[in-house]
C-alpha positions as CSV (number, residue, x, y, z in Angstrom):
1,X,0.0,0.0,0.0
2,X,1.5,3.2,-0.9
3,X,-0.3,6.8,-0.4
4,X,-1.7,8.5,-2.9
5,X,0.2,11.0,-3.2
6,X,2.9,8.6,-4.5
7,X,1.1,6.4,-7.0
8,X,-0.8,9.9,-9.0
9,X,-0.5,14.0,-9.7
10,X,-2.3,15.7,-6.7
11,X,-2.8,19.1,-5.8
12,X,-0.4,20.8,-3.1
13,X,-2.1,23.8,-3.6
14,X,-5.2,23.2,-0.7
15,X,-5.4,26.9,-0.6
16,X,-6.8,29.0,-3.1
17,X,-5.9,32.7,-2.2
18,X,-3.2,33.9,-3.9
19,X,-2.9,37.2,-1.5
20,X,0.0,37.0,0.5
21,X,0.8,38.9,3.6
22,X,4.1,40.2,3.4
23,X,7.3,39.0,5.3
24,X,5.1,36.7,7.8
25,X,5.7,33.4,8.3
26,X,2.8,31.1,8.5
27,X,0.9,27.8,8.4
28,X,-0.7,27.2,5.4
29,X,-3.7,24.2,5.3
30,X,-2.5,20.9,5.4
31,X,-3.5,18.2,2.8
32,X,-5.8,15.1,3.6
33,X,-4.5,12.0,1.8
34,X,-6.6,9.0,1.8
35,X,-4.6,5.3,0.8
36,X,-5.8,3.7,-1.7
37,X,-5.1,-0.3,-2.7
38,X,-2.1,0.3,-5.3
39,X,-3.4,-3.1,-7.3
40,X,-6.9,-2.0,-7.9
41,X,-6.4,1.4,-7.5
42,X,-9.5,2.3,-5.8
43,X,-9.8,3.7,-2.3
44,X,-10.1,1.3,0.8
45,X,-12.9,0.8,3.2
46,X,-13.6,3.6,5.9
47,X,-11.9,1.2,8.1
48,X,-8.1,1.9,7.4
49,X,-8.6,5.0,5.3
50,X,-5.2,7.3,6.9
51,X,-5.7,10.8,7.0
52,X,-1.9,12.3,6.5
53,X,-1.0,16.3,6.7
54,X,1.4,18.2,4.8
55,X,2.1,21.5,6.1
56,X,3.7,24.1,3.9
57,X,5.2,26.8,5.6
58,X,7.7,29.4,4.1
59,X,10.7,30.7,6.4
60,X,10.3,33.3,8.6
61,X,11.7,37.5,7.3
62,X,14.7,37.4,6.2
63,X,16.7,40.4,7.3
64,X,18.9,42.1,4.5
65,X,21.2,44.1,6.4
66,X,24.3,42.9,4.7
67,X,23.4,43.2,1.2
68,X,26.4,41.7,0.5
69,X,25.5,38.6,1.7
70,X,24.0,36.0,-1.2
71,X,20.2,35.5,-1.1
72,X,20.5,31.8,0.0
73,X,22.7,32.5,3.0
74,X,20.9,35.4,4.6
75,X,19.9,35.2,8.1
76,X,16.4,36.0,9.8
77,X,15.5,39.2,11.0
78,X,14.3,40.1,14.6
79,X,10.7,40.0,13.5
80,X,11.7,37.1,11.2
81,X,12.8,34.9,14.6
82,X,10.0,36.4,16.8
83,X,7.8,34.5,13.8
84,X,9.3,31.4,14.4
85,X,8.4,31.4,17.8
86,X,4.7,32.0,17.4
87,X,4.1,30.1,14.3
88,X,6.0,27.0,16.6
89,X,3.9,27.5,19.6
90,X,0.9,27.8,17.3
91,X,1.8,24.6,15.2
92,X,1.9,22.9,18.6
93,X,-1.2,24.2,20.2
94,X,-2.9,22.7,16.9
95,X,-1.4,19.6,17.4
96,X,0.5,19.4,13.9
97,X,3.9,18.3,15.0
98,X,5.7,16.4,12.0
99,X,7.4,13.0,12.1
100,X,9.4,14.3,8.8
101,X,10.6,17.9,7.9
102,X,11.7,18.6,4.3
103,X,13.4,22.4,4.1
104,X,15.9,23.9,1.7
105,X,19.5,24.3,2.7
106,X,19.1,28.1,3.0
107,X,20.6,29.9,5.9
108,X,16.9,31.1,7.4
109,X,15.4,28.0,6.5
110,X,17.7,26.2,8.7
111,X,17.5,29.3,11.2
112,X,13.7,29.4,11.2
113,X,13.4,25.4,11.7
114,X,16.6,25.9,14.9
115,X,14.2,28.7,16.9
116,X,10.9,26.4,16.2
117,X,13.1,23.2,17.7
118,X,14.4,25.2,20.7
119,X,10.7,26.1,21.3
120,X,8.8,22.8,20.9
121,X,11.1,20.2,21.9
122,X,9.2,17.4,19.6
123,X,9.6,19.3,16.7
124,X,13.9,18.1,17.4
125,X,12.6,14.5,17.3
126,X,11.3,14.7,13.7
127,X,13.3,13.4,11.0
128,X,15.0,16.4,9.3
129,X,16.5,16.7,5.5
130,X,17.6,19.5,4.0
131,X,16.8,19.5,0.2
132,X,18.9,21.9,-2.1
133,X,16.4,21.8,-4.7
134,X,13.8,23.3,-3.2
135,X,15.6,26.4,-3.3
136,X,16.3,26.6,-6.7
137,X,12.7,25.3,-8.1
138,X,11.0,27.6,-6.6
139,X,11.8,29.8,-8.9
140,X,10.9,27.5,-12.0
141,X,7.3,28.4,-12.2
142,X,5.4,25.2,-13.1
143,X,7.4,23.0,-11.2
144,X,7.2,23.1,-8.1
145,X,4.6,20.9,-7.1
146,X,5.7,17.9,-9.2
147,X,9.2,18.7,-7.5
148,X,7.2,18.4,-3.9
149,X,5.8,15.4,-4.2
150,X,8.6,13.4,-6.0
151,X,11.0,14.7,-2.4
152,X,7.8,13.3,-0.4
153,X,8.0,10.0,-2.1
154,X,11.8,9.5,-1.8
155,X,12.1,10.6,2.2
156,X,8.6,9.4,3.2
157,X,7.1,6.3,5.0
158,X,3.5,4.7,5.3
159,X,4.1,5.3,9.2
160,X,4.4,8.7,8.6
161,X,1.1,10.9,8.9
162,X,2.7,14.5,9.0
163,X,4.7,16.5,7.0
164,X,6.1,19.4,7.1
């Protein structure tokens, strides 16, 4: 048995507003994904139907102080970390802890995800990988879906129900 979202396109896009607030970090809607028998490929029974999240959540403000600094290896700003703390508590107050973390290898990714840890102690016990790729196909408009859910497939597991 393998998830849908392995075996067939789906949409990562469960929201549908396109306005963005600027330079805030937040918790977009996580996506349902029912399993499905991968032989007859039809849904099965109620019974062990798995509801699984994905939570997408962009870094927290970067701060460009040092222009000279390359965009991938900027650091947050004070507002940017003060973020990180909320949107952390928040994520744990909803109950949406991941068992797996997927985040590019940019400096305030891997800032944003070190201030949520030191705030919500399971979020450290999540498996973590840092994925290059999703810093650069971001910008290859098109593509970034596919992109997610091929990274989901390689790093994921049927006993994992949350995503982030």
């Amino acid at each position: 048995m393998h998830s849908v979202i392995c075996n067939s396109a789906v949409s990562l896009s469960p929201y549908h507003s396109c306005r963005r607030k600027p330079n805030r970090l937040r918790a977009k809607s996580s996506l349902l994904v029912q399993k499905q028998d991968t032989q007859l490929g039809e849904p099965l029974s109620d019974s062990v139907s798995v509801s699984r999240r994905l939570i997408l959540l962009r870094h927290a403000k970067s701060s460009w102080d040092n222009r000279s600094l390359r965009d991938h290896d900027r650091p947050l700003s004070k507002s940017g970390k003060e973020d990180a703390v909320r949107v952390s508590r928040r994520l744990q107050q909803l109950g949406w802890i991941p068992e797996l973390i997927l985040s590019s290898d940019a400096a305030r990714t891997k800032e944003t995800l070190k201030i949520m840890q030191e705030q919500v102690q399971e979020l450290v016990e999540a498996e973590v990988h840092f994925v290059s790729s999703f810093y650069s196909i971001a910008a290859m408009d098109g593509q970034t879906a596919e992109h997610l859910q091929k990274i989901i497939c390689r790093y994921s597991r049927d006993e994992i129900l949350t995503i982030m």
